[in-house]
Short mmCIF file of the C-alpha atoms (twelve columns), coordinates in Angstrom:
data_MODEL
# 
_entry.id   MODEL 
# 
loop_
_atom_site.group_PDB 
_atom_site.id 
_atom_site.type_symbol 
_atom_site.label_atom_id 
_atom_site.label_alt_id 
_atom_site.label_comp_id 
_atom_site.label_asym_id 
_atom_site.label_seq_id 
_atom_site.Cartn_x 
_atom_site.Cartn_y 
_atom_site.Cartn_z 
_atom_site.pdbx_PDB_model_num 
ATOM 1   C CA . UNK A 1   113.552 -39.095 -88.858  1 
ATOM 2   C CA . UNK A 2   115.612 -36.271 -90.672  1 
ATOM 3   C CA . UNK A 3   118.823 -37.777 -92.535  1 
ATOM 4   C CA . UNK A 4   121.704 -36.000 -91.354  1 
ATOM 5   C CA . UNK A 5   123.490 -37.332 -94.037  1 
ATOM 6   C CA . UNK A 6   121.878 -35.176 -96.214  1 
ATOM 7   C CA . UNK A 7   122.035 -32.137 -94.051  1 
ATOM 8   C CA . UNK A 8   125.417 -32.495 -93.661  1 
ATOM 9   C CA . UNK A 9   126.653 -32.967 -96.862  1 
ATOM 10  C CA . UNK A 10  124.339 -29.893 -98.121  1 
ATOM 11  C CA . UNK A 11  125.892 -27.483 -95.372  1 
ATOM 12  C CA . UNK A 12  129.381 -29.524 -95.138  1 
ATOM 13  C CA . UNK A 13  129.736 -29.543 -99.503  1 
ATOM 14  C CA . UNK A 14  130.227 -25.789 -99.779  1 
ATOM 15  C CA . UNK A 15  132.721 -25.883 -97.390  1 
ATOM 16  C CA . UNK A 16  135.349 -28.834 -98.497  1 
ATOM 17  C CA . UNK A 17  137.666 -27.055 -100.397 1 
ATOM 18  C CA . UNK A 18  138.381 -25.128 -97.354  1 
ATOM 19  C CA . UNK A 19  138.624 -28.269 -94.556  1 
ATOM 20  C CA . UNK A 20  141.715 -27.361 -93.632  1 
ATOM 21  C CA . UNK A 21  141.118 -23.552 -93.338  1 
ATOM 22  C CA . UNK A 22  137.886 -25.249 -90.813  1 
ATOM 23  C CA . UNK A 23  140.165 -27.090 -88.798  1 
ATOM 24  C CA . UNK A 24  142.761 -24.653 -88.391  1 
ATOM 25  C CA . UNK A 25  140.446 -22.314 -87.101  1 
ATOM 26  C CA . UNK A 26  138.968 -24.736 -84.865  1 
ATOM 27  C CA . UNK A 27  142.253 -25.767 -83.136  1 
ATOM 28  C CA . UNK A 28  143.161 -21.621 -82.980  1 
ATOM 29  C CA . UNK A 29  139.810 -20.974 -81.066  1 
ATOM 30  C CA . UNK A 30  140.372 -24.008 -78.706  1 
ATOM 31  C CA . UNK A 31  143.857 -22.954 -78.199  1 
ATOM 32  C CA . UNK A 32  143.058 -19.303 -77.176  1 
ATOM 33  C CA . UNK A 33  140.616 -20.157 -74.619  1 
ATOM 34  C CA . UNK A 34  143.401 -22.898 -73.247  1 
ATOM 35  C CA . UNK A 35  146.339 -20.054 -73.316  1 
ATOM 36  C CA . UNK A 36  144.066 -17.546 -72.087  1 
ATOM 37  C CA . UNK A 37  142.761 -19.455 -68.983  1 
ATOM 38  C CA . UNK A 38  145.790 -19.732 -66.872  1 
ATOM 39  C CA . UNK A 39  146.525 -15.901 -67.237  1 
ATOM 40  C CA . UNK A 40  142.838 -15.323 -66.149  1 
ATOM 41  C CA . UNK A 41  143.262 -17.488 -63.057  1 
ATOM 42  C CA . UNK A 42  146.350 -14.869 -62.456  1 
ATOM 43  C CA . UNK A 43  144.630 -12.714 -63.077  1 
ATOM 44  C CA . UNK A 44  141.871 -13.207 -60.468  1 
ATOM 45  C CA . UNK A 45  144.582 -13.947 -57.813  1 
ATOM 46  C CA . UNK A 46  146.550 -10.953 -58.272  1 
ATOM 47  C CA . UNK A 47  143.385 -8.891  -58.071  1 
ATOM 48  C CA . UNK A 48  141.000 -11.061 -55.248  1 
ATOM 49  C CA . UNK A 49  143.528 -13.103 -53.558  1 
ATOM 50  C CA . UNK A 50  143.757 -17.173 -52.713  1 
ATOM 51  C CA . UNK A 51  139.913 -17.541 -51.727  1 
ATOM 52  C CA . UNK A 52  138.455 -16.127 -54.595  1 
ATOM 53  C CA . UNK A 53  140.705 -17.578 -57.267  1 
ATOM 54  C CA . UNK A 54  140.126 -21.057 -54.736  1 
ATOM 55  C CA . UNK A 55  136.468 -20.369 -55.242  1 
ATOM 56  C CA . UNK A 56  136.848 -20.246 -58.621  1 
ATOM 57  C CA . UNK A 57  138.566 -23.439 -59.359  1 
ATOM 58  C CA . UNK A 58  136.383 -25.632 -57.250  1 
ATOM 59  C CA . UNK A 59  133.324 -24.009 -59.109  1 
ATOM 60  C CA . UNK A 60  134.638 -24.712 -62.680  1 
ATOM 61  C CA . UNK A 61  136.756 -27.792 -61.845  1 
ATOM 62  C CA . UNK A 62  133.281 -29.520 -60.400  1 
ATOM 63  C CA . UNK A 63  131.719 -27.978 -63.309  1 
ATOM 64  C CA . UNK A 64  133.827 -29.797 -65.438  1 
ATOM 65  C CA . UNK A 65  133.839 -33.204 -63.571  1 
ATOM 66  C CA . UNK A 66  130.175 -33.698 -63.440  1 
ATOM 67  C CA . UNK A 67  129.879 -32.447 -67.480  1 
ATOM 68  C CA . UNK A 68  132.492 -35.035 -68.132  1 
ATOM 69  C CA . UNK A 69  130.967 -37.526 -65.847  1 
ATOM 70  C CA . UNK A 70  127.388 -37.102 -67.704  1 
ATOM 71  C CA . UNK A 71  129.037 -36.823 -70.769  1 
ATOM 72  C CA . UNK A 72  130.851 -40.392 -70.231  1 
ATOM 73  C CA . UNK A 73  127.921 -42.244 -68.895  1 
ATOM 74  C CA . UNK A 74  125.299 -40.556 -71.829  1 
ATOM 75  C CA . UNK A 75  128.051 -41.818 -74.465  1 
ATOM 76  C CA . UNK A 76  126.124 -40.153 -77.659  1 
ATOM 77  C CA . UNK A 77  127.871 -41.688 -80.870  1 
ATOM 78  C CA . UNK A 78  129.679 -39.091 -82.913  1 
ATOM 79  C CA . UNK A 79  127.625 -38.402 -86.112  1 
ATOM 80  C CA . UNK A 80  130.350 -39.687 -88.067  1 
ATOM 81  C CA . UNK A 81  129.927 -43.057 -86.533  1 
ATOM 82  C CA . UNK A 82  126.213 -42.566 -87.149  1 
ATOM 83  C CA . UNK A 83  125.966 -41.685 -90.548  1 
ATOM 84  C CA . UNK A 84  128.106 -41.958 -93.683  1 
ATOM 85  C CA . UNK A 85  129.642 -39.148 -93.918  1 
ATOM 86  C CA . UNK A 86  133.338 -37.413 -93.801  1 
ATOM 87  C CA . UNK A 87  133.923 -34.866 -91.201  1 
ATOM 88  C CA . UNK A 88  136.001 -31.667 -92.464  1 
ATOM 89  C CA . UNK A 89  137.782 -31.915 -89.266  1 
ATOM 90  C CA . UNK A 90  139.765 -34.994 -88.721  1 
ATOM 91  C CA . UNK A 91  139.039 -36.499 -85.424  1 
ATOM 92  C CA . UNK A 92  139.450 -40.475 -84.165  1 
ATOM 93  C CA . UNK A 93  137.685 -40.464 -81.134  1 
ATOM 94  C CA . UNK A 94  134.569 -42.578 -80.581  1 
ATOM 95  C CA . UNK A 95  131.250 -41.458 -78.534  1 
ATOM 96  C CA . UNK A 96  131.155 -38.619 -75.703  1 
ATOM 97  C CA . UNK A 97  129.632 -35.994 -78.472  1 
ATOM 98  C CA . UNK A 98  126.648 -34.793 -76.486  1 
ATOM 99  C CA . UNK A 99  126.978 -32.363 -74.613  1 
ATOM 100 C CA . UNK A 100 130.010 -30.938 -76.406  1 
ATOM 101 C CA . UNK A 101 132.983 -30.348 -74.233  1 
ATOM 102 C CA . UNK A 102 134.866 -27.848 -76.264  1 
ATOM 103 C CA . UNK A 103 132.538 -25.762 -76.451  1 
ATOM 104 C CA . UNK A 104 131.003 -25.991 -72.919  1 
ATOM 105 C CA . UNK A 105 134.621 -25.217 -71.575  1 
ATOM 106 C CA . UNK A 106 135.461 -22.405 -73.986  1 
ATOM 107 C CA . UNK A 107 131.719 -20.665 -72.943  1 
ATOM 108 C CA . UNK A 108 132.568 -21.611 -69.258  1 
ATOM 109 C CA . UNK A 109 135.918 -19.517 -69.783  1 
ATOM 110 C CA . UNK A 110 134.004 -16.901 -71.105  1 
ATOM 111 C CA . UNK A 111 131.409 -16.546 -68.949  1 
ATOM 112 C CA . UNK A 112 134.665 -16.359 -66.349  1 
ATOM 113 C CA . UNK A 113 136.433 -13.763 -68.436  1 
ATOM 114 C CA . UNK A 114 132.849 -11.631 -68.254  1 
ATOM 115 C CA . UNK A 115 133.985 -11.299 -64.554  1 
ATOM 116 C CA . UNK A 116 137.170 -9.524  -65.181  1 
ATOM 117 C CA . UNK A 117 136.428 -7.802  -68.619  1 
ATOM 118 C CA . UNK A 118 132.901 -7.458  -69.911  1 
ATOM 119 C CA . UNK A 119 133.794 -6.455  -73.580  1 
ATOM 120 C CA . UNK A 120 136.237 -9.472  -73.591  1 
ATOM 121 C CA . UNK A 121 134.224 -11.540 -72.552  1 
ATOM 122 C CA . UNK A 122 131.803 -11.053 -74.863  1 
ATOM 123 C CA . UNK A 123 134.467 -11.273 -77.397  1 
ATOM 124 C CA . UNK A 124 135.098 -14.622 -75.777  1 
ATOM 125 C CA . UNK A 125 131.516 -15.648 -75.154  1 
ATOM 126 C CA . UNK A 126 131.117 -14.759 -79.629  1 
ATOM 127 C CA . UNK A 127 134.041 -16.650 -80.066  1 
ATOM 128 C CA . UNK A 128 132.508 -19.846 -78.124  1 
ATOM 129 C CA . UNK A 129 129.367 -19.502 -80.288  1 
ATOM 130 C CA . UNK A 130 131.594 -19.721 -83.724  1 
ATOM 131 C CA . UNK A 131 133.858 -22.755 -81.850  1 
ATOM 132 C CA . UNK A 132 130.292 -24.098 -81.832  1 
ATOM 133 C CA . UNK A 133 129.412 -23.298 -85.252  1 
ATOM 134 C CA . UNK A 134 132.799 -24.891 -86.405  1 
ATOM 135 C CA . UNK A 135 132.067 -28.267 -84.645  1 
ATOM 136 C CA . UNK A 136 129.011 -28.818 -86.532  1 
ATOM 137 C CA . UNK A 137 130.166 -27.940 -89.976  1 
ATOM 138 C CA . UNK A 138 133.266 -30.203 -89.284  1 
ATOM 139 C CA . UNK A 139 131.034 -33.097 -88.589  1 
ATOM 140 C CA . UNK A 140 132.660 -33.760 -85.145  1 
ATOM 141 C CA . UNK A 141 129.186 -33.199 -83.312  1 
ATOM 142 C CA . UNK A 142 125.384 -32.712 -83.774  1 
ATOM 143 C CA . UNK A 143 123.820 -29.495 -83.576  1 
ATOM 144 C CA . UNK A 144 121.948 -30.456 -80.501  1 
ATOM 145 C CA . UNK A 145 125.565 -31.127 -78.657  1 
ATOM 146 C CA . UNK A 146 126.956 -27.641 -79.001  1 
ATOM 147 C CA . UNK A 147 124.069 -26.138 -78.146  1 
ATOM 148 C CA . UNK A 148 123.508 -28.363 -74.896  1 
ATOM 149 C CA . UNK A 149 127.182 -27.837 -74.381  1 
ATOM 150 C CA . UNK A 150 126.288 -23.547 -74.397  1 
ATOM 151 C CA . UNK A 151 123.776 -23.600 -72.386  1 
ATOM 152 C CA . UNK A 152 125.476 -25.757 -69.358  1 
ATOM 153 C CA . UNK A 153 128.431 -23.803 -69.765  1 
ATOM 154 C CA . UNK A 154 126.223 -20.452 -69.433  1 
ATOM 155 C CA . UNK A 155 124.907 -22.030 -66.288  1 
ATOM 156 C CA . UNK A 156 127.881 -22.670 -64.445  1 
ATOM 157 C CA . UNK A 157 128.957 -19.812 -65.301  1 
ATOM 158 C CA . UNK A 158 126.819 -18.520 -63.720  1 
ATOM 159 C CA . UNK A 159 127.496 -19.975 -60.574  1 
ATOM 160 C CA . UNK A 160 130.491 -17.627 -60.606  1 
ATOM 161 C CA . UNK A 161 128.911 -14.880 -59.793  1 
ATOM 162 C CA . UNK A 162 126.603 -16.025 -57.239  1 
# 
């Protein structure tokens, strides 16, 4: 079994003088996708009316419940409750780190946004993948959780333009 310890502190050490540079840009990124949504789902009613920006909703919003729902039941331990190590972004929460939700949401949002802009939400979609990137090398989740988190949030998606 690899020691993430040591993986973490060799990608992680590099990086500590600048923790709260990390977390600053981690809570910007989240942020922007949160401020951003809302005027989206404006957006999409000024432009489509009540049943597509209805459609919308329910698509994400069940999205979102059944992530959470798997998320809650899966419970994956943070890998700072795992392993000895100290996170460059300061979080208290315990379990609920696989699939990650920031990151599913903000590539959900994207993957939205690609509906109404394509070079935005590309932007976005780039932006998701460095939220991602961010996660790990703050120590908040495992590689394997972003990456899950990606995926499921390029799949539903993906449901928005069925």
């Amino acid at each position: 079994m690899m020691n993430y310890k040591q993986f973490y502190d060799r990608i992680s050490g590099p990086l500590r003088p600048y923790a709260k540079v990390l977390g600053g840009l981690n809570k910007a990124i989240t942020r922007t996708f949160y401020l951003l949504f809302p005027i989206f789902l404006i957006l999409v009613w000024l432009r489509h009316g009540w049943f597509v920006l209805f459609t919308t909703v329910l698509i994400m919003g069940e999205g979102f419940f059944l992530f959470s729902l798997g998320r809650s039941l899966y419970n994956r331990p943070r890998p700072y409750q795992t392993w000895d190590i100290q996170p460059l972004i300061k979080k208290d929460s315990l379990g609920k780190s696989f699939p990650s939700r920031h990151v599913f949401s903000a590539t959900t949002i994207s993957m939205f946004t690609l509906l109404l802009n394509p070079w935005l939400g590309g932007t976005m979609l780039f932006l998701a993948a460095i939220l991602a990137i961010l996660r790990v090398l703050g120590g908040v989740h495992y590689p394997s959780d972003v990456l899950a988190g990606y995926v499921i949030g390029i799949l539903v998606g993906l449901l928005l333009y069925l």
